[in-house]
N, C-alpha and C positions, 0 to 999 in steps of 0.2 A: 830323675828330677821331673818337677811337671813346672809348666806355662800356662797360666789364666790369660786370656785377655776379654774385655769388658768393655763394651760403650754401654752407656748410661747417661743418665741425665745427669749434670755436671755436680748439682749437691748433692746426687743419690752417691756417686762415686767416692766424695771424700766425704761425707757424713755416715757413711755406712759400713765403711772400710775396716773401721776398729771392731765395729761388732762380727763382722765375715772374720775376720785376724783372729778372734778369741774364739768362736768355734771351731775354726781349722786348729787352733791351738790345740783345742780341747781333745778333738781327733788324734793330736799327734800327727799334724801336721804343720811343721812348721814353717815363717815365710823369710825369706831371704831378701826379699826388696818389693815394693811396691812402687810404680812409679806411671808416671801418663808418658806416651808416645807420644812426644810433640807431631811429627810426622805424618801421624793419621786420625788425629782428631777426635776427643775426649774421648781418645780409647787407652783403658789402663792394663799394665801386664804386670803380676802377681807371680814370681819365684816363690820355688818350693823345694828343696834336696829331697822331698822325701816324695815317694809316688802313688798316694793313694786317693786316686783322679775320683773316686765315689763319694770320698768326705771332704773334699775340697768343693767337689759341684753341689755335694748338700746344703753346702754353706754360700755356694756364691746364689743359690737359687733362692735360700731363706731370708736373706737382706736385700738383691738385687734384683727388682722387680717394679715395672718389665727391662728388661735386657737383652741385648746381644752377647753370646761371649763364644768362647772356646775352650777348652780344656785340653794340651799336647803335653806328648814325654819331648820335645824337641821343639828349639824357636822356628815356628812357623817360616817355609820359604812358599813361592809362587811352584805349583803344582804341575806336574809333566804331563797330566789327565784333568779333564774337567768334564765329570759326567752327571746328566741330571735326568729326575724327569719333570715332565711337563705341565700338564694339569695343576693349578692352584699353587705352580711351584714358579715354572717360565712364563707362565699365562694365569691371570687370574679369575679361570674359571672352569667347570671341570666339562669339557666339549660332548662327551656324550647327555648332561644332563640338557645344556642346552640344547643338543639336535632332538632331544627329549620334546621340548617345548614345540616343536613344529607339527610334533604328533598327538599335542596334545595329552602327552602323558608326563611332563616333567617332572613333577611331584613324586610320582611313584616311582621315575626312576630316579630322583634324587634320592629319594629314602632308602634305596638298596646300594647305589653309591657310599651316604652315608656311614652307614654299616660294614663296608667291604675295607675302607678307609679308615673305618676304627679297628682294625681287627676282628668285628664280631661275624662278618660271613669269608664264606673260600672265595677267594678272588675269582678262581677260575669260573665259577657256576653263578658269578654276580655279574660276571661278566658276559656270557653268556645269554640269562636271564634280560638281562638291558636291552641287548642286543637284537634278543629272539621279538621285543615289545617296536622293533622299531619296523618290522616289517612293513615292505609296500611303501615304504617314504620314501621320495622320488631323491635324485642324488641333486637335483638344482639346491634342497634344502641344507645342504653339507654346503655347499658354496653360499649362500645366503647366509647361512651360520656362523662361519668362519667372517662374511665381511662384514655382519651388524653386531656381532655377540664378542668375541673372539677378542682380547687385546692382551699385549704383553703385561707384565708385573714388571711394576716400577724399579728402575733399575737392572733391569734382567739385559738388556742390549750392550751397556756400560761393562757390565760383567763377564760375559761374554767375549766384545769383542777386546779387553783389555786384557786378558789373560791368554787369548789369541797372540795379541800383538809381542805379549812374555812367553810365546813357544809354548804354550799351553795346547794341545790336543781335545774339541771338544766333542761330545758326543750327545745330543740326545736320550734316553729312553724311556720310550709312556708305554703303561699298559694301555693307549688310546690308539687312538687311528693315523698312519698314513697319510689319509686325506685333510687331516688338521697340521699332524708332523712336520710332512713335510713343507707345508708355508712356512708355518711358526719355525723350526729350524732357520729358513732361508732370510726371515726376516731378522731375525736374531743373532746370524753368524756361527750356528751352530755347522759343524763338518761332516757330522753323519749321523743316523738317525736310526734307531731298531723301534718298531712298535707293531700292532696287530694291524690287518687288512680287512675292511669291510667285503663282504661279498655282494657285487652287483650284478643286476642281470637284466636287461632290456632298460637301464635308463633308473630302475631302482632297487632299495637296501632288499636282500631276501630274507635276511633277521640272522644270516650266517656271519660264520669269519673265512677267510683263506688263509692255509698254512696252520702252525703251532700257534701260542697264546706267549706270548710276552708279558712274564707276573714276575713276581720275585724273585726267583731262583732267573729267571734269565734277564735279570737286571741282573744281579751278581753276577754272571757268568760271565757279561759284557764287561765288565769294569777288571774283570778276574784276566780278560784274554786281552783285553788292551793293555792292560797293567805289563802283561808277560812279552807284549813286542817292545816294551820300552826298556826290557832287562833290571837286572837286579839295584833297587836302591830309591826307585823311581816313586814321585808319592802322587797321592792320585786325592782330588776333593768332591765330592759327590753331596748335589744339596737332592732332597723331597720333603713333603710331606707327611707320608697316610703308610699302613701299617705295609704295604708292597715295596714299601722304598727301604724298609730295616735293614734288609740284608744285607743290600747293596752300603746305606749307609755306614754301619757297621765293619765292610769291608775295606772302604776306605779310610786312607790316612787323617783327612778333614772330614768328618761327616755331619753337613751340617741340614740340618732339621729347620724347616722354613715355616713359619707361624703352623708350627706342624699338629699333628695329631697328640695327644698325650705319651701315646706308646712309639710314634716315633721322635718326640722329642727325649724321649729319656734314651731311646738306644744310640743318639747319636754321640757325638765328643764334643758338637759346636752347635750354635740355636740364635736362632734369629725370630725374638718375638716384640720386638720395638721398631725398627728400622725397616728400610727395601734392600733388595740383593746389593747395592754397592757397600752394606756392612758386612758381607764376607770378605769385600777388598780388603776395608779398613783390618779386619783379624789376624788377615795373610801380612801383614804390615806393607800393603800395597798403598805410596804416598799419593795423594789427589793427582798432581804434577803428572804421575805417569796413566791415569785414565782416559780411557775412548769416552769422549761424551758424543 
């Protein structure tokens, strides 16, 4: 079976509905009820017996626009894991382009951000690249960055700590830095944190990293190893962006795609392109009543 659910704008919801119905139809896919969640607010869930989640989201994406929604084989519960990353996803901005701006170089290393974020460069060597351009910037500008640049995405704290408060497990992971991480976690409620290390030496950046690189496969590997201490059955929600986050999206039960890239909003099962993070509550069918504001 599959589960839609949809927040929309309240005419787009019932004025659009018959036309989404008759190309799921058309698909051969049939719907078994249609109806809004009093509960969580002009959000609608759409039954299906039959499971083919690619012509169902063709169709809710060809009438419902912009939207949030979801697409599951199972009515959506509150998740045993909650893992994210950071950049444009918990924070809306992407912190190396900013510590970019101190050096004077933002622009240029926005554009290879850009690009690593759409799939078109290798994370590893984008990252790097950035990193090598920041050389000789003192580390005051990381704290300066972090306190004038730096601020959460709307909704992102509610999210957090409400799914906390539901025995939720949350975790971090940016292919970003530590010295951003770790605030931004702390400020947020997040519990633990994986991300890369800047190398300092006398007070500033050397344009190195310390340790391995934290890209996609070790986003997935994270979500893969917490998954396996919570034993078998357990569902795990993982929101990003940008093409490093697929994996990991993809590997989770919720994988929800935040005003994301193109190619990671198609890999995931959930999308969030209307609303702030407290529309992934509303999907989980998480009612207002029980949020951390």
């Amino acid at each position: 079976m599959l589960i839609a659910r949809l927040i929309a704008e309240p005419d787009h919801l019932s004025a659009r509905l018959e036309a989404a119905k008759a190309q799921m139809q058309q698909a051969g896919v049939r719907i078994a009820d249609a109806s809004m969640l009093d509960f969580c607010g002009q959000t609608m869930q759409i039954d299906s017996p039959d499971d083919d989640a690619a012509a169902m989201r063709e169709a809710l994406d060809a009438h419902f626009q912009p939207t949030d929604g979801l697409v599951t084989a199972e009515e959506p519960i509150v998740p045993r894991l909650f893992i994210s990353d950071m950049d444009s996803t918990m924070i809306g901005q992407e912190c190396i382009d900013e510590l970019g701006d101190f050096a004077g170089l933002k622009e240029r290393i926005a554009a290879i951000t850009e690009r690593a974020m759409q799939g078109e460069l290798d994370f590893e060597q984008a990252l790097y690249e950035r990193v090598g351009l920041l050389e000789g910037l003192s580390t005051s500008a990381i704290d300066e960055c972090l306190a004038a640049r730096i601020r959460p995405m709307a909704g992102a704290k509610t999210l957090v700590e409400t799914l906390k408060k539901l025995g939720c497990r949350t975790v971090l992971v940016t292919g970003g830095f530590h010295h951003f991480a770790d605030p931004v976690a702390a400020r947020l409620g997040f519990e633990h944190v994986v991300g890369n290390r800047l190398e300092v030496a006398n007070g500033k950046l050397t344009g190195g990293l310390e340790g391995g690189i934290v890209d996609s496969a070790v986003k997935k590997a994270t979500l893969l190893a917490e998954m396996a201490k919570m034993g078998e059955g357990a569902t795990c929600l993982a929101t990003g962006d940008g093409a490093n986050d697929i994996p990991m999206l993809e590997a989770a039960t919720y994988g929800i795609a935040y005003h994301a890239k193109p190619k990671a909003r198609i890999a995931a099962n959930g999308w969030i392109n209307r609303g702030d993070l407290t529309s992934v509550l509303r999907l989980l069918g998480i009612p207002q009543s029980q949020w951390v504001s």
